[in-house]
C-alpha positions in Angstrom: -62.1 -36.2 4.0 -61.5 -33.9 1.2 -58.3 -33.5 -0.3 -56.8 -30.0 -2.2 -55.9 -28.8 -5.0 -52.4 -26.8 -5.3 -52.5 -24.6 -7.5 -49.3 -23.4 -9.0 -48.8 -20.0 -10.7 -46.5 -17.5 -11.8 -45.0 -15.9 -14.6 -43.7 -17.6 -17.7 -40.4 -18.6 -17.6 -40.4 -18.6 -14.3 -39.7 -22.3 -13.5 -43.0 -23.7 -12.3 -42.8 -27.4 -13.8 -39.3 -27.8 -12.6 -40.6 -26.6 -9.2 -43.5 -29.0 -9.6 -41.3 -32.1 -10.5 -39.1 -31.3 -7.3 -41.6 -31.3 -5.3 -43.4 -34.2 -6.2 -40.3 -36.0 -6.0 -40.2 -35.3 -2.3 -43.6 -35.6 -1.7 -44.7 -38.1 -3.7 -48.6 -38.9 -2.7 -49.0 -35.8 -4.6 -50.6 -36.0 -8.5 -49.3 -34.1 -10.8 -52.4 -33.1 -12.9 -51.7 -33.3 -16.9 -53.3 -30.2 -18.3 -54.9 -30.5 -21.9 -53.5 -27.3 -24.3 -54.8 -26.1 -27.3 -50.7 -26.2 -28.3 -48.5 -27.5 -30.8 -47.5 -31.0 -29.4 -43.8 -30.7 -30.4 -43.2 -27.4 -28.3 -41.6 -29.3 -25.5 -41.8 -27.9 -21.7 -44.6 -29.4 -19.3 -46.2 -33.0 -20.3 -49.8 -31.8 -21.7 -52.2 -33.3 -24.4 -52.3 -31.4 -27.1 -55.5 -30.7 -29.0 -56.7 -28.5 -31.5 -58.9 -25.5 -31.2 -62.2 -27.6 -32.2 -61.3 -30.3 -30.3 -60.8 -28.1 -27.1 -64.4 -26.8 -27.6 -65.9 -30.2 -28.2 -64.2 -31.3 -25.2 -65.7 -28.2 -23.2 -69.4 -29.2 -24.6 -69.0 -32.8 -23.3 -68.1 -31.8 -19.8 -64.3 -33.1 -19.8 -63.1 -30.4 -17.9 -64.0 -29.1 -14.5 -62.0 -25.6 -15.0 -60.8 -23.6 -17.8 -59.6 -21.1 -19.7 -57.2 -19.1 -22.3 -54.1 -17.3 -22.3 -51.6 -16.5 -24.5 -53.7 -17.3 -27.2 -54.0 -20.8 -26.4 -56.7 -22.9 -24.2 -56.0 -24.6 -21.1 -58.1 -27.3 -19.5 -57.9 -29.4 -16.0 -60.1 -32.8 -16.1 -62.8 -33.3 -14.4 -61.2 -36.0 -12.7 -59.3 -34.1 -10.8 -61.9 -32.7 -9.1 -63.5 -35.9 -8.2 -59.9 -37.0 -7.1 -59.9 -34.0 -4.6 -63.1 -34.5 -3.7 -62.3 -38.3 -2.3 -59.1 -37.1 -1.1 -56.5 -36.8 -3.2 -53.5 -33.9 -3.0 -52.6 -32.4 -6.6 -50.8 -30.1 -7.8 -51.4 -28.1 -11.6 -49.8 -25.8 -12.9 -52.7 -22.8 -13.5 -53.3 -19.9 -14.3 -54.2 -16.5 -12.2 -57.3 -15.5 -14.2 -59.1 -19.0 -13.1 -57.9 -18.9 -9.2 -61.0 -17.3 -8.2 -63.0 -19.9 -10.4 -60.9 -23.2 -8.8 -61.4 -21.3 -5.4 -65.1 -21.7 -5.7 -65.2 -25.0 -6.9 -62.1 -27.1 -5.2 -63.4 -28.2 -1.3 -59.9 -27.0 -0.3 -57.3 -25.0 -2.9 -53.9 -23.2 -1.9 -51.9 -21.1 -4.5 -48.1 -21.3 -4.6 -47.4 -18.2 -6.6 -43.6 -18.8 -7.7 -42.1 -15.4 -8.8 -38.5 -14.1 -10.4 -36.8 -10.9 -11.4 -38.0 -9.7 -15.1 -34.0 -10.2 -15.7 -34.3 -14.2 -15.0 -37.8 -14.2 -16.6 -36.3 -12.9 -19.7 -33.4 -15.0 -19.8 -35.7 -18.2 -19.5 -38.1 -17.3 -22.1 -35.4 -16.7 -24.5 -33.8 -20.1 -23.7 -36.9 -22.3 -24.1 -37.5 -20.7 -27.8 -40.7 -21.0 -28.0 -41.7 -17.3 -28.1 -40.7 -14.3 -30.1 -39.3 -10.9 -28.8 -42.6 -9.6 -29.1 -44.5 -12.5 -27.1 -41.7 -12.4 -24.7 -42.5 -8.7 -23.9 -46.0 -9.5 -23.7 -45.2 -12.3 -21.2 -43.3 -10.0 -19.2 -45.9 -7.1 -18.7 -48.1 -9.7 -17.7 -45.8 -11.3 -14.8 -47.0 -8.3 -12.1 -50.3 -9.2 -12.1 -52.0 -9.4 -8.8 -53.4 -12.3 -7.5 -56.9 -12.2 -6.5 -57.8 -11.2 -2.9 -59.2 -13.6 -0.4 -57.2 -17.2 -1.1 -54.3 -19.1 0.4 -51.7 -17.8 -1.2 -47.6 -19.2 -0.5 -45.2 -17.1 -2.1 -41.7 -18.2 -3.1 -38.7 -16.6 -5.2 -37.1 -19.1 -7.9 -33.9 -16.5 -8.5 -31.7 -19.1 -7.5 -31.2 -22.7 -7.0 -33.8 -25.2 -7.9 -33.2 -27.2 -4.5 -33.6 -24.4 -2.9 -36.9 -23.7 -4.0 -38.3 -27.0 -3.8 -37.2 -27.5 -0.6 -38.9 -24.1 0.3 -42.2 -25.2 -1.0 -42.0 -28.5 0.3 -42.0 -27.2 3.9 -44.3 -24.3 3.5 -47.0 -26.7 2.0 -46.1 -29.8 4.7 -44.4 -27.8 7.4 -44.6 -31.4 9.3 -42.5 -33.4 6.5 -39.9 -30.9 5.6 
């Protein structure tokens, strides 16, 4: 039996790791998939392994990931291990990205998006907070957060305006109506 792949997107700043970690707390036969970034190791946020540029590209060559891409001027991969984990039928859940849903949508057996959205007020009041961005990459995080998903996937849709519990607890029983 094949497992999924849930695949969590949304805005920057938006609180998708924290959402992650809450749900994986409550649910925890679900993997959290550690991403590798093309990012400054010291930045702090998610738990990623950090390469450089070159390294990223020799990884590509070599077949390490099953899916990836760039954003924000960085590189993002997901290891091909999680694919074979799905396959076998494992649950797990990565943070991703919107531009590679229609990619992971053709290659996971089973894949469904938990988009996890916020007001551009909350959005702007988290990116400032993490200090990792400038004003100007702030903005440019911003105009990118109304992007539309792409047509044609399971998509679950949830508002992190308010408590983190709250949240959780909504994704938890959208994606395991039975459990919650």
């Amino acid at each position: 039996m094949a497992g999924r792949l849930i695949a969590v997107v949304g805005p920057s700043g938006v609180g998708k790791d924290s959402v992650m970690a809450g749900i994986a707390a409550q649910l925890p036969h679900l993997a959290l998939v550690r991403r590798t970034i093309t990012r400054d190791p010291d930045l702090g946020g998610e738990a990623y392994d950090a390469v450089a540029p070159e390294k990223f590209d020799q990884m590509v060559d070599q077949g390490a990931f099953c899916i990836h891409w760039g954003a924000h001027d960085l590189r993002y991969g997901i290891p091909s291990k999680v694919l074979r984990d799905v396959v076998a039928g494992a649950e797990v859940l990565a943070n991703f990205s919107r531009s590679a849903l229609l990619q992971a949508n053709a290659i996971f057996p089973a894949m469904t998006v938990l988009n996890i959205t916020a007001s551009d007020a909350v959005l702007a009041q988290r990116l400032r907070g993490r200090k990792r961005e400038c004003d100007a990459q702030i903005a440019k995080r911003l105009a990118q957060a109304a992007k539309p998903l792409p047509a044609g996937i399971d998509v679950i849709t949830l508002y992190n305006d308010g408590p983190l519990r709250r949240t959780v607890d909504a994704a938890v029983k959208a994606l395991h109506p039975v459990r919650a």
